[in-house]
Every structure is written in C-alpha cells, then in structure tokens.
C-alpha positions as CSV (number, residue, x, y, z in Angstrom):
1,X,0.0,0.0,0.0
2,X,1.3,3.4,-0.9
3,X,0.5,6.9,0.7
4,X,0.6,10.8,-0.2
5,X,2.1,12.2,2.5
6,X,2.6,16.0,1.4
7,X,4.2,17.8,-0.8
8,X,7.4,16.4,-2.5
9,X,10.3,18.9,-3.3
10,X,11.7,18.7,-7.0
11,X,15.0,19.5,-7.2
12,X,14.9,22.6,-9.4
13,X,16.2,26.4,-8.6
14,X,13.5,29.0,-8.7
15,X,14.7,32.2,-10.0
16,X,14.6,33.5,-6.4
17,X,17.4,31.6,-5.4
18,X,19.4,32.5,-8.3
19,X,18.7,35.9,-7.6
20,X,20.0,35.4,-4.5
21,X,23.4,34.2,-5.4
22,X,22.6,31.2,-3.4
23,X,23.3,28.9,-6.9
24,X,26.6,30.8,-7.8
25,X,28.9,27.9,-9.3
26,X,25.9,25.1,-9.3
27,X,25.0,23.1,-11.7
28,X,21.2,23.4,-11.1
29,X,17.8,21.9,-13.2
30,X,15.2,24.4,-14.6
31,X,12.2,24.3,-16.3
32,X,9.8,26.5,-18.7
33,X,9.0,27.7,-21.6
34,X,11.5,28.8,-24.5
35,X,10.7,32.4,-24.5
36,X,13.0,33.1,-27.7
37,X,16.4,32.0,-28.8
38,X,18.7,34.8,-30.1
39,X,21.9,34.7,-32.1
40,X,24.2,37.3,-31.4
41,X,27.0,35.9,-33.8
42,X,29.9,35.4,-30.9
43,X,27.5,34.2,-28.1
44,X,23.7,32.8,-28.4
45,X,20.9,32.7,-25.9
46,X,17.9,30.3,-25.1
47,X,15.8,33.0,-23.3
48,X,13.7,30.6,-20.8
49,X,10.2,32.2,-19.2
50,X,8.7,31.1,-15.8
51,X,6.1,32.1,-14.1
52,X,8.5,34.5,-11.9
53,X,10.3,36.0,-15.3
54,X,13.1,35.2,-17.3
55,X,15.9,33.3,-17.3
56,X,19.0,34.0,-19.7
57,X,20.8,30.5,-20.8
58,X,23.4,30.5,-22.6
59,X,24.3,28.3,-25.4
60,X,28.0,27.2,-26.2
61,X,27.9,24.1,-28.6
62,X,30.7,22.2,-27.3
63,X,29.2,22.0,-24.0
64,X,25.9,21.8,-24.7
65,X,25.2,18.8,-25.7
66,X,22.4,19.3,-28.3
67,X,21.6,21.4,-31.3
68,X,20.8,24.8,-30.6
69,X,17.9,24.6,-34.3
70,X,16.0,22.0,-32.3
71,X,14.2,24.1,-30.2
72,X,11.2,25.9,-31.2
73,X,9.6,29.0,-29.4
74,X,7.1,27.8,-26.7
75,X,8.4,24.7,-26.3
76,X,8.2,23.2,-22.7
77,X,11.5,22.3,-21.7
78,X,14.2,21.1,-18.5
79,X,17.6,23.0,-18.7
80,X,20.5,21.8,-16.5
81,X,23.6,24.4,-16.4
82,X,25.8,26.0,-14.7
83,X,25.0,29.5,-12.4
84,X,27.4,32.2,-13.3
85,X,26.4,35.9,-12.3
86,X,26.0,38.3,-14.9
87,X,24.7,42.0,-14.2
88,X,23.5,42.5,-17.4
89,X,21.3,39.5,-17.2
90,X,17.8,39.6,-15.7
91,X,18.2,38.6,-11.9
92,X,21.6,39.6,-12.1
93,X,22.4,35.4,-12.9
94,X,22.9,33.3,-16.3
95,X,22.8,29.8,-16.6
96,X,25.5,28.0,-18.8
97,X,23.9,25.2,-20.4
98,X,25.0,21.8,-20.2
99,X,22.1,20.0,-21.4
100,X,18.1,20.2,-22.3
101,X,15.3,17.8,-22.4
102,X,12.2,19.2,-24.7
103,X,9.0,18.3,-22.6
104,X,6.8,19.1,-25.3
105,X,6.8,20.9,-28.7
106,X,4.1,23.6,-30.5
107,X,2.4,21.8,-33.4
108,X,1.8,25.6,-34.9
109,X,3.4,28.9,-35.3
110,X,2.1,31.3,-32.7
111,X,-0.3,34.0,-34.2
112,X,0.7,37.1,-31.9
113,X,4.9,38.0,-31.3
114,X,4.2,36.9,-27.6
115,X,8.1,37.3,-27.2
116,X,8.5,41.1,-27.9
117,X,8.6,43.7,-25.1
118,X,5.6,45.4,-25.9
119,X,3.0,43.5,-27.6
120,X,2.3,45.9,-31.1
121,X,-1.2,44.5,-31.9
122,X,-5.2,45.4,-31.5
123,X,-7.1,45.0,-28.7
124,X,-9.0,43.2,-30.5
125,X,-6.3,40.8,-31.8
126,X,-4.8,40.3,-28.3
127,X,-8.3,39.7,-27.1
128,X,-9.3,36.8,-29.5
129,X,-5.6,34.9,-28.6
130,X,-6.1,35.9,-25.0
131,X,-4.3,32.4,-23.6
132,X,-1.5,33.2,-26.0
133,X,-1.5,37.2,-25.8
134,X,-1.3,37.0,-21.6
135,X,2.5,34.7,-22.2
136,X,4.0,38.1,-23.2
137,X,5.3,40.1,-20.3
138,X,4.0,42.9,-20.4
139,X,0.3,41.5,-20.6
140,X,0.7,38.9,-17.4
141,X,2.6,41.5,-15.6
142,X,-1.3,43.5,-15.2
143,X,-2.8,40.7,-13.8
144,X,0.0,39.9,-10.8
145,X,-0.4,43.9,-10.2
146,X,-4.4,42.8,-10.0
147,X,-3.5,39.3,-8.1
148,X,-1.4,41.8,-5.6
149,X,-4.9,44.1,-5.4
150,X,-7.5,41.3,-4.3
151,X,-4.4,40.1,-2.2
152,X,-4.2,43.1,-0.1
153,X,-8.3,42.9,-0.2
154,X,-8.3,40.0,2.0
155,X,-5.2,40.2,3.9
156,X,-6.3,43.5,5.4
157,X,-9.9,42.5,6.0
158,X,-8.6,39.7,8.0
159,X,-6.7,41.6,10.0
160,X,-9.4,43.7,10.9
161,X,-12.1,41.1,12.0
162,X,-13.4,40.5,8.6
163,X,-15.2,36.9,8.0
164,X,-14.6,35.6,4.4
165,X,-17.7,34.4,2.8
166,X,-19.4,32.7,-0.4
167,X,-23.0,33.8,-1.6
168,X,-25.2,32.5,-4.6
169,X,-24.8,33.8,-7.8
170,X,-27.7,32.6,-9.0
171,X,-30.9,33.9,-7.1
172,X,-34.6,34.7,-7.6
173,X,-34.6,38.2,-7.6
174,X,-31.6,41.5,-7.9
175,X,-30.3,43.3,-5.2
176,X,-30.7,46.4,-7.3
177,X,-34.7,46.8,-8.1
178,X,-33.9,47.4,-11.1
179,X,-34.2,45.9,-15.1
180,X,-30.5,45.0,-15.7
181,X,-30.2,41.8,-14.9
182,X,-29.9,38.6,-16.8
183,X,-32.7,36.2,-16.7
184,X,-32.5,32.0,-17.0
185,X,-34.8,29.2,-16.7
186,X,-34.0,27.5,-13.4
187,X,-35.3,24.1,-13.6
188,X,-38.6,25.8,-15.1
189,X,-38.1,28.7,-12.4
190,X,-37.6,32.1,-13.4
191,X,-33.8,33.3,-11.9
192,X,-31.5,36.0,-12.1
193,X,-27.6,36.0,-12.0
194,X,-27.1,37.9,-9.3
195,X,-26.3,41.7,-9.7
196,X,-24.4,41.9,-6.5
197,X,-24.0,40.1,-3.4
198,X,-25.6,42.9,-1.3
199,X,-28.7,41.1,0.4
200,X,-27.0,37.9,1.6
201,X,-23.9,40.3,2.9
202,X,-26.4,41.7,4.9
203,X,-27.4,38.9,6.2
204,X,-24.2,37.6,7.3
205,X,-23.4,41.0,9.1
206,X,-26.1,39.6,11.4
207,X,-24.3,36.5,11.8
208,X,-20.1,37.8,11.8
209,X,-20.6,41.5,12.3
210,X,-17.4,42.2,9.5
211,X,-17.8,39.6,6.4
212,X,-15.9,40.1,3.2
213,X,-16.8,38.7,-0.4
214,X,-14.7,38.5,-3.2
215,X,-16.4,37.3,-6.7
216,X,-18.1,37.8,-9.9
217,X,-21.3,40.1,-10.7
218,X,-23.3,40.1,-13.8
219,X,-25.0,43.6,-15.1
220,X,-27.6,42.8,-18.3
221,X,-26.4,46.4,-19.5
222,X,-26.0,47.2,-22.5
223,X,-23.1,49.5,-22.7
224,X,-20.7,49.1,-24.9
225,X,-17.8,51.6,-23.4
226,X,-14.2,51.7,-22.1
227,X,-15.3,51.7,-18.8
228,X,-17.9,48.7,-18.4
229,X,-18.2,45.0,-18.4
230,X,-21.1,42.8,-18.2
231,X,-19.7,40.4,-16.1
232,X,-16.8,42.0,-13.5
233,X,-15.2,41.0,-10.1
234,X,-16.5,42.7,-7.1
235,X,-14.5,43.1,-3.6
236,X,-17.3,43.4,-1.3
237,X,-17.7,44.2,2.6
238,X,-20.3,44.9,4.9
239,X,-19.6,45.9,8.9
240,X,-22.0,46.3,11.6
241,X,-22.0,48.4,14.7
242,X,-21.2,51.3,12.4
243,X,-21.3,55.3,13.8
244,X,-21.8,56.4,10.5
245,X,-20.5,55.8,6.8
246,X,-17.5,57.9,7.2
247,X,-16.6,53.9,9.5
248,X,-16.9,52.6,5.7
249,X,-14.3,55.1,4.1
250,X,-11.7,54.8,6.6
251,X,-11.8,51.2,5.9
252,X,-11.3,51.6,2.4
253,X,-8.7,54.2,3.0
254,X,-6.9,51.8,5.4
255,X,-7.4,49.4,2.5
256,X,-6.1,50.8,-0.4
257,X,-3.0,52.0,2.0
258,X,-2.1,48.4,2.9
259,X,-2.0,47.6,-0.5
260,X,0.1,50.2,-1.9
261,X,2.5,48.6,0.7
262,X,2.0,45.3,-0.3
263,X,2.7,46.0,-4.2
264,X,5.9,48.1,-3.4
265,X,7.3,45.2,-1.4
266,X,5.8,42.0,-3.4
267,X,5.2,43.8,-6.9
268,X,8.1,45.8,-7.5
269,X,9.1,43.8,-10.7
270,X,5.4,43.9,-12.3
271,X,5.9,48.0,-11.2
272,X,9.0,48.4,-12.9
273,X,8.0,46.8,-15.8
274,X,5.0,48.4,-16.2
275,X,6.4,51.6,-15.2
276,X,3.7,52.1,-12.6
277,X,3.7,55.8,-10.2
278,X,1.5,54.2,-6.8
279,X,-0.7,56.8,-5.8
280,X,-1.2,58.6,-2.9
281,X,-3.4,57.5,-0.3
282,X,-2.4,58.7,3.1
283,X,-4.8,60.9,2.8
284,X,-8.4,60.9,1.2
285,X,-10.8,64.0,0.4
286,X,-14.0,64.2,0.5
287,X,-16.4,66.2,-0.8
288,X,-20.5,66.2,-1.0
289,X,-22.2,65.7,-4.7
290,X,-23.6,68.8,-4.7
291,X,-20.6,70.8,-3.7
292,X,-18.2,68.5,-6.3
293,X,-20.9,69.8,-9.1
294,X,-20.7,72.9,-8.4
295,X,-17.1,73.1,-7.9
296,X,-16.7,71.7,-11.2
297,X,-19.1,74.0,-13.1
298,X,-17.6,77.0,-11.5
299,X,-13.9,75.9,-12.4
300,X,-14.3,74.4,-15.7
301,X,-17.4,76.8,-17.0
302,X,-19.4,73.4,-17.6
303,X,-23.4,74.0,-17.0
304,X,-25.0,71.0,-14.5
305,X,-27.3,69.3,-16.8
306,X,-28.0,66.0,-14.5
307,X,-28.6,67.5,-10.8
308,X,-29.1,63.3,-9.9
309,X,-25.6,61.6,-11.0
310,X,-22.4,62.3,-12.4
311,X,-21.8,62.6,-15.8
312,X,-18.7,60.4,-16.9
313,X,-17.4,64.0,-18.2
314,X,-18.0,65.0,-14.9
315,X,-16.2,62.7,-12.7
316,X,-13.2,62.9,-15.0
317,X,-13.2,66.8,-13.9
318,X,-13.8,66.3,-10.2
319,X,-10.8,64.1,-10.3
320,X,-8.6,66.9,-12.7
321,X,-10.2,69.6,-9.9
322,X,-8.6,67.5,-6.8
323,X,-5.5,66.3,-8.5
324,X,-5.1,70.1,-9.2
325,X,-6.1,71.7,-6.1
326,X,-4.6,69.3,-4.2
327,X,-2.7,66.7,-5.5
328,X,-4.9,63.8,-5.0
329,X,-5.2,60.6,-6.9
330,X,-8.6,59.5,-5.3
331,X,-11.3,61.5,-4.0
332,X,-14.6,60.3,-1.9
333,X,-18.0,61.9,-3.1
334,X,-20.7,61.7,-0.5
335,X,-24.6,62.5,-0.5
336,X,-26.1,61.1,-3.6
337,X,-29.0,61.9,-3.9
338,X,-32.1,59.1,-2.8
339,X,-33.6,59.1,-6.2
340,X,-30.5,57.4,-7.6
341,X,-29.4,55.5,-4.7
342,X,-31.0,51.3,-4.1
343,X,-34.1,51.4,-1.6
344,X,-31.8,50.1,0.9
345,X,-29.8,53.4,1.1
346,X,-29.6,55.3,4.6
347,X,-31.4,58.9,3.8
348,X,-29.2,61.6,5.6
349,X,-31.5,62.8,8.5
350,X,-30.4,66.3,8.0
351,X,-31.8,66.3,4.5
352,X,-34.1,63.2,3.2
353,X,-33.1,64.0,-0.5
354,X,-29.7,62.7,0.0
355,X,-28.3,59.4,1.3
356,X,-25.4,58.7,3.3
357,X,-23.6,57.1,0.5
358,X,-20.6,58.1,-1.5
359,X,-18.4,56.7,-4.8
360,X,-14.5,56.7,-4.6
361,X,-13.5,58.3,-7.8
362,X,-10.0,57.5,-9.3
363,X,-8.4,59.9,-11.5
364,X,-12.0,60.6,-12.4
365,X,-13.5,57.3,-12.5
366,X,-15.7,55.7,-10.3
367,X,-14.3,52.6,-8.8
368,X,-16.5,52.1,-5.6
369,X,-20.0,52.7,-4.7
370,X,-20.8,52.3,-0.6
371,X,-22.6,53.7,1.7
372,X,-25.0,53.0,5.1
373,X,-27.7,50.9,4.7
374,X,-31.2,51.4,6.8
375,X,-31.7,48.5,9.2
376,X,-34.9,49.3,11.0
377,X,-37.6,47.5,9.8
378,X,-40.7,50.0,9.3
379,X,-37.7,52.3,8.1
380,X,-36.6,49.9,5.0
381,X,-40.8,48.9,4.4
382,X,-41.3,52.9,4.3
383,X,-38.3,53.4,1.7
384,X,-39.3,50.6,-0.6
385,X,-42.9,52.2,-0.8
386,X,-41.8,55.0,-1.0
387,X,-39.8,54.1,-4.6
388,X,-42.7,52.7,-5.6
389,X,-41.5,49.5,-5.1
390,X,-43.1,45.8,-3.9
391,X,-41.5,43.3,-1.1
392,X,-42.3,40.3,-3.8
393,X,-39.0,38.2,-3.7
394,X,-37.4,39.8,-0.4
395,X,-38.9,38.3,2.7
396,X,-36.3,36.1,3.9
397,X,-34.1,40.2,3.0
398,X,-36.7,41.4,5.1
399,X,-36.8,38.9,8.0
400,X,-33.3,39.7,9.0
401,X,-33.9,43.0,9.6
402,X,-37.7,42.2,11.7
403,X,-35.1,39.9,13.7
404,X,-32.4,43.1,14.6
405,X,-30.1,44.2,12.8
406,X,-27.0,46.2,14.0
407,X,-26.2,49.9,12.0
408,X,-24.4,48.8,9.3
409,X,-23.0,49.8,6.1
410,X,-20.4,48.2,3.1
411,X,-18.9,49.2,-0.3
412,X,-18.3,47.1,-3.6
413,X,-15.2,47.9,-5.6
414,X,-14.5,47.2,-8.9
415,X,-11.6,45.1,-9.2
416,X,-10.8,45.7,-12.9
417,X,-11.6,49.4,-13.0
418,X,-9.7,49.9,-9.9
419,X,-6.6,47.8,-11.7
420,X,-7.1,49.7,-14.9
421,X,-6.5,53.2,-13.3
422,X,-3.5,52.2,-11.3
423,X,-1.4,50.4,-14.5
424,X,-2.6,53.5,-16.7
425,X,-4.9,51.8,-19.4
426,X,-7.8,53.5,-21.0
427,X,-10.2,50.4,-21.5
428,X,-11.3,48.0,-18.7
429,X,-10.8,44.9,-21.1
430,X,-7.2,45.6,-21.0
431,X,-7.5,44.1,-16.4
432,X,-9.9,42.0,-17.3
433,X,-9.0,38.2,-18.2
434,X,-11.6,37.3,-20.2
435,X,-14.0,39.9,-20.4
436,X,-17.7,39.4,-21.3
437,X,-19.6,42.7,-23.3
438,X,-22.2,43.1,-25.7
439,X,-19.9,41.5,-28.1
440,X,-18.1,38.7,-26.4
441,X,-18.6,35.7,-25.2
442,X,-15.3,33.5,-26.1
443,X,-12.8,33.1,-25.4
C-alpha cells in the first residue's frame, strides 16, 4: 500500500534563489517555456520564461550537448547548467547550459509575437488569442499587479475582524430593483444571475458583524464603453455596529493604504516593468455631490445638466479639480441623492433627499460605490414604498432585519476598474481576463 504524504520537493532552482546568489557555481535543473532564442554571432541565448520571469541561458555548442535549431519557441523544456552571475542579465544570474530535455513541442506557429517587449497588436487581436497574448510580459505582468490588489483585499480585512464568505450567484430576484439583470430558466423557475452580493452580505453582518466577499457580478447592461463590463469581479464588505459611513471610508482608506505597501514590497518587478507611479493615499478627500458639481461647473465653465448623478465628463473633472487643487489621486463623493441611490440606502437625516452614500473616484472614474444601509424594519418597508417598489421576492431580505439588525453599512469595488487606473490603461478589457460585453462571449 502506498501513501501521499505531502508535498514532494523537485530538485529545481526557482529564479529566487538565483537571484540570491545562493546557486553561484551550481550546476542546477530548470524548467519552462522557451521564450525566444537569439543569435548574437559570438554568443547565443535560449531566453527561458517562468512564471517568476526570465531566465538567460546560454548556449556554447561544445558543451551543450544538443543542437541549438531544435528548439522551437514555446516549447516546454528542462535546462540543466551551470549558475554564473552576470549584471546585465535579468536577476543579475545566467545559466551555462550543459544539457536540455524538450517536454513538449508547439504543433503551430504562434499567431501574436508573444516574445516582444511590448505587444504591437489590436485589442481586438490580443483579445481573440487571449491564452496566448497573456505569455507576453507585459500582458501577465497587469494581472499579478491585480492578483497583488484582491491580495491586499483579503489580507487586510482579515486583520481587521473581517469573516470571508461565499454567496449565490444565482438567485430569484436582484439586489438592485432594477431591469438589468440577466434572466434563466432555473429548472422551469424564473432566476437571475445575481447583480451583486448585497442582500446575503447583509445577512451575514447579522451572523459575523465584518464579512468580506470576493467574486463575480453580472449587469444585463448594454453598454458598450471603455469603462464597463457585463460580467466584473466585485470586492465586497459589509460591517456592523457602524457610527456612520465615514466607518466605511476609513476602511477603504486603510485598505487601499495596505495595499500600496503590499505592491511596493511583493510587486516591485510587475511596477518596474509596467512603469507604474503608486498613488497617494495617506490621505483621502472628501467632498459632497452637490458641492463636487458645483465646484466643477464654476472651475471648468461646464453647465449641470443632471442634478441626480455624475456625468462620466464629470467625474473625469472632479478628479482633474482634486488632483489640481490638491494633489490627490482618489477623491470620496458623499450625499447622492435618494432618487439614484437602491431602496436600501440610509437617507441623511439632515436632508431626506440625499443618502449617506458616497463613490470613490479615481483619476475621475468611479471605482467604488458604498454607503450606510437602513436596518430598522418600518424604516426599510417605508423606503421601498416610498420608490414605488413591492417586497415580492425579499422576505427572507426582510426577516433579518424584523429579527435586529445592528447599524451597518459596506462598499463594492471594482476590481478591474480599480486595476485599470493604477497600470494606466484606457479600457477596462485591457485588467480583465476574459472579459464578457455586448460582443463577447469567447474566449
């Protein structure tokens, strides 16, 4: 009888340990993919890619052992060689060939230069290869800078009492109230995917007080824009025992500032390559909706036509008016109005026509929507009456809060909007794997 005890430890060097000169003078084992092979004349190079970046072999036929026209691009291979350092190398480390084993060979040519720095093709193009486009550099490096993003999501939840969950993504009704949703046939049911976890993280603030969600939502909208997606990944939280939703922004704030730590310290390659300024975020301003409007008509000469929401043209100017004024990547607009906020909104006692909601803006777009919830009973009835609204779908919504519910209030983030802002891309498809629009639906 055999057993799996664990893990088993190959014997192969991960760039990290050449890196750290720990391999100087070894003959060590490898494996990846051929990235390129280059002929310089005096000297050649099998260029090998792992998942941690690349390693530069170098091939000297007498030593070898094998002929350097064999290998193909994107061939899976084992190297063993020699570890010589070499400053002009990446890593600082070159390995001296003495032997390769191919693992496995491409049966085609590849359709997009996945080997070149920069990847000179269409969105389009790079969209319809997307398993081959996301081997070049450039195009993986995105998606560790968004990796390091949810990363820092959960990490500092954690550390603040946070509860991790998982809720339905299919369900019988939206969280929003509204049209946008995408219908199926559930066993001869009528069902929605859902538009947001909101209700059931509700719920569970009645159970864990602090629960955090991290997952796909689904909007039946039918934009088709730089800045939307019809199926994106929401970070979601929800906290109880709230004084107010300024508790909700801090959090954020705290948020956002553990991450830029984390991507300094963990992410400093993917930065460099990318080229990526962190923002500032010891500090977050805030401003009400109807003061940013107004601030923004009086600097820029730009009438309010929508006294309700902001214009995309607006946002972008109330983040050119903060990064101007006062040097600030992100900025936190509070009040939105109760006619454009979901029935579940807190109304701001002070005035009834606003809630105690707010959307982060970054560099003028919006990459989170939060805000206080109601959780008296008569008070959340009253609201969706109110709207015009019926309770049809939401009494187990409704029972928690007929049970007790504590003052609580969460945001949702937009994990590939908030990505796309921070690497300095123009279109949302760009941080998003495999994004689903009007248009799209493979790969």
């Amino acid at each position: 009888m055999e057993f799996i005890s664990g893990i088993s430890k190959k014997e192969y060097a991960s760039i990290k340990e050449l890196a750290q000169g720990s391999c100087d003078g070894k003959t060590v084992l490898m494996e990846g993919m051929v990235h390129a092979v280059r002929d310089m004349g005096d000297v050649r190079f099998v260029i090998l890619r792992k998942a941690e970046g690349l390693v530069q072999c170098v091939y000297e036929e007498k030593t070898a052992g094998f002929e350097l026209g064999e290998l193909k691009d994107e061939s899976a291979i084992r190297v063993e060689g020699v570890v010589y350092e070499e400053k002009r190398a990446p890593f600082g480390r070159e390995l001296r060939l003495t032997s390769v084993t191919i693992l496995s060979e491409p049966s085609a040519a590849m359709p997009l230069p996945v080997n070149k720095w920069k990847l000179n093709t269409s969105l389009e193009a790079k969209l319809n290869y997307r398993p081959l486009s996301l081997r070049n550099l450039k195009e993986r490096a995105k998606f560790r800078i968004q990796e390091g993003i949810a990363r820092g999501f959960r990490e500092f939840l954690t550390t603040q009492g946070f509860t991790e969950i998982r809720t339905p993504k299919i369900g019988a009704k939206g969280a929003e109230g509204g049209s946008n949703v995408f219908k199926l046939d559930y066993f001869h049911r009528p069902a929605v995917l859902a538009q947001s976890p909101q209700f059931y993280k509700q719920m569970m603030v009645g159970v864990f007080d602090r629960v955090f969600e991290t997952g796909p939502v689904f909007r039946a909208e039918k934009h088709n824009t730089k800045r939307h997606l019809n199926e994106y990944t929401s970070l979601d939280f929800e906290m109880g025992f709230i004084d107010s939703f300024q508790d909700i922004m801090a959090m954020e704030t705290g948020f956002l500032q553990y991450t830029m730590e984390l991507l300094k310290k963990d992410y400093k390659t993917e930065l460099d390559m990318l080229d990526i300024t962190l923002p500032k975020v010891d500090e977050i301003p805030q401003v009400r909706f109807d003061e940013a409007k107004r601030l923004v008509a009086e600097k820029y000469n730009r009438q309010i036509r929508n006294p309700y929401d902001l214009e995309p043209e607006e946002e972008a100017l109330i983040g050119r008016y903060f990064e101007e004024e006062y040097g600030a990547d992100f900025v936190f607009v509070t009040h939105y109005p109760s006619k454009k906020r979901p029935f579940y909104a807190m109304d701001d006692p002070d005035d009834k026509t606003f809630t105690q909601s707010f959307d982060l803006l970054f560099k003028g777009l919006e990459v989170t929507t939060g805000g206080q919830r109601i959780h008296e009973y008569q008070m959340l009835l009253d609201k969706i009456e109110a709207k015009g609204m019926t309770t049809e779908g939401m009494d187990q919504y409704l029972d928690i809060f007929k049970h007790g519910m504590p003052p609580h209030g969460g945001l949702g983030i937009g994990l590939e909007r908030l990505t796309m802002k921070l690497i300095g891309e123009d279109n949302v498809r760009e941080t998003c794997l495999f994004p689903r629009d009007l248009s799209r639906l493979e790969p």
